[in-house]
C-alpha positions in Angstrom: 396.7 69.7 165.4 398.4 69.9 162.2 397.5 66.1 161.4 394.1 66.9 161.4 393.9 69.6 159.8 395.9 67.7 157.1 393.3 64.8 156.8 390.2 67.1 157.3 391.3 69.0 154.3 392.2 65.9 152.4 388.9 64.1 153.7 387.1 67.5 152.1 389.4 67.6 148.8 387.8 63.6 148.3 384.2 64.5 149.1 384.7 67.3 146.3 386.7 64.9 143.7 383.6 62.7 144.2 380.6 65.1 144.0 382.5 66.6 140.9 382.4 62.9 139.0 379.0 62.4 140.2 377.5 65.7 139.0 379.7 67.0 136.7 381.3 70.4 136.3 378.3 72.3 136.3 376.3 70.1 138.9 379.1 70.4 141.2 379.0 74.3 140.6 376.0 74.9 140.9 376.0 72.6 144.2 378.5 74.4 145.8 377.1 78.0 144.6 372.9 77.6 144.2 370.7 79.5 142.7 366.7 80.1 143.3 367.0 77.9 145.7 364.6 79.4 148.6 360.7 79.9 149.0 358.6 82.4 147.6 355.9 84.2 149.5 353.8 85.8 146.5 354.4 82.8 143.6 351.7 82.1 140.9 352.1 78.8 141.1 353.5 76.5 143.0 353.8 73.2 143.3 355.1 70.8 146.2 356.1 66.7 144.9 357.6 63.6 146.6 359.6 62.0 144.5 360.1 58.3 144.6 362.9 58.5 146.6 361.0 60.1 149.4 362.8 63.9 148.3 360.2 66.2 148.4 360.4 69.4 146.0 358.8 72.7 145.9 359.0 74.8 142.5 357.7 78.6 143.1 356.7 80.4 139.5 355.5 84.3 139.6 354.9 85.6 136.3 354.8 89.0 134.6 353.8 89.5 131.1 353.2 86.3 130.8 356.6 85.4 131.0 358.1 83.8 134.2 360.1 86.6 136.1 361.5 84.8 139.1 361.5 81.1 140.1 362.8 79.9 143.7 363.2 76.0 144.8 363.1 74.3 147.7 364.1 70.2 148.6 364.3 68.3 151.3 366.7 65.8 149.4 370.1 64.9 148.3 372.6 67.0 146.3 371.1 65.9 142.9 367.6 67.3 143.7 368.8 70.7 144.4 371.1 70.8 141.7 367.8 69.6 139.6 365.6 72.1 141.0 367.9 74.3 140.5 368.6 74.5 136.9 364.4 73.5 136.6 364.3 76.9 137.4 366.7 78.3 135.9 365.4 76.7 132.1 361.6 78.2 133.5 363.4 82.1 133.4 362.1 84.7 131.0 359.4 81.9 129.3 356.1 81.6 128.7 353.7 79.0 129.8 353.9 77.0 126.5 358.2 77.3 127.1 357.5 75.9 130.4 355.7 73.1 130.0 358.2 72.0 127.4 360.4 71.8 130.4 361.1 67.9 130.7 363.5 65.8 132.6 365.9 65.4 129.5 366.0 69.2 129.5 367.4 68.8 133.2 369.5 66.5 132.6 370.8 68.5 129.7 371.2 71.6 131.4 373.3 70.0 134.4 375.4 67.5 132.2 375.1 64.4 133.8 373.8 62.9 137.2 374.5 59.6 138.9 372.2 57.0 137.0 370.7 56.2 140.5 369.8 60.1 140.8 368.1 60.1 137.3 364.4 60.6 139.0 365.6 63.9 140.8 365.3 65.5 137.1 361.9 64.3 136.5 360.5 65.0 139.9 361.9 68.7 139.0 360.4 68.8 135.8 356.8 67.1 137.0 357.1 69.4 140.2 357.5 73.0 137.3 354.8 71.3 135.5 352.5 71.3 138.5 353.5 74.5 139.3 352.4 76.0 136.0 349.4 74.2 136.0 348.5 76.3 139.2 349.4 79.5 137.4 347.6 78.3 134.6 344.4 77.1 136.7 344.2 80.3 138.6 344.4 82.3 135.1 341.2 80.6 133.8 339.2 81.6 137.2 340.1 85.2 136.6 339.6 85.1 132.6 336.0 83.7 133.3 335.4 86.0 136.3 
């Protein structure tokens, strides 16, 4: 049995080696440890994507004082969409709606460190699926300002 638990550990110690090039330090952390990923019940906006690559994403905003308070992801897709979705919300925290829609997929990217180049799109559908989000929130704020 030994053996095999010899080459399952190694086998494991490769996949990591690999996902850590791939993502980087912190897109291998935050792989192995997420955060907001989940979805929420009572968000203000939401917003569900399919990226080109057939990932779907769902970004989940709920505001207080104007000012996003919790954010929650949920993907369907690879590693590199819920590291993206996760640090998309994570960059939406304690910010306003004009903060958040400065949210783009180079601020992704530059909050994870690097993806593969063939995973570049799992930032933007992030960042496009945060944008749609807000634009919920936003929508549902001009029905109840003109009510």
């Amino acid at each position: 049995m030994g053996n095999l638990d010899d080459y399952l550990d190694k086998l494991q110690d490769d996949i990591f080696e690999d996902a850590r090039q791939a993502l980087g330090d912190r897109g291998f952390d935050r792989w192995r440890n997420p955060k907001f990923n989940g979805k929420m019940a009572d968000a203000d906006g939401q917003a569900c994507l399919t990226g080109e690559c057939g990932d779907t994403m769902e970004i989940f905003l709920k505001f207080k004082n104007d000012r996003v308070c919790r954010a929650s992801y949920f993907t369907d897709g690879c590693a590199s969409s819920n590291v993206a979705g996760s640090f998309a919300c994570e960059l939406s925290m304690g910010r306003d709606p004009d903060q958040v829609a400065d949210i783009s997929q180079n601020a992704v990217l530059n909050a994870i460190g690097r993806l593969p180049e063939s995973d570049m799109h799992c930032a933007s559908l992030a960042s496009r699926t945060v944008q749609e989000a807000l634009s919920e929130y936003m929508s549902k704020q001009i029905k109840i300002n003109n009510e």
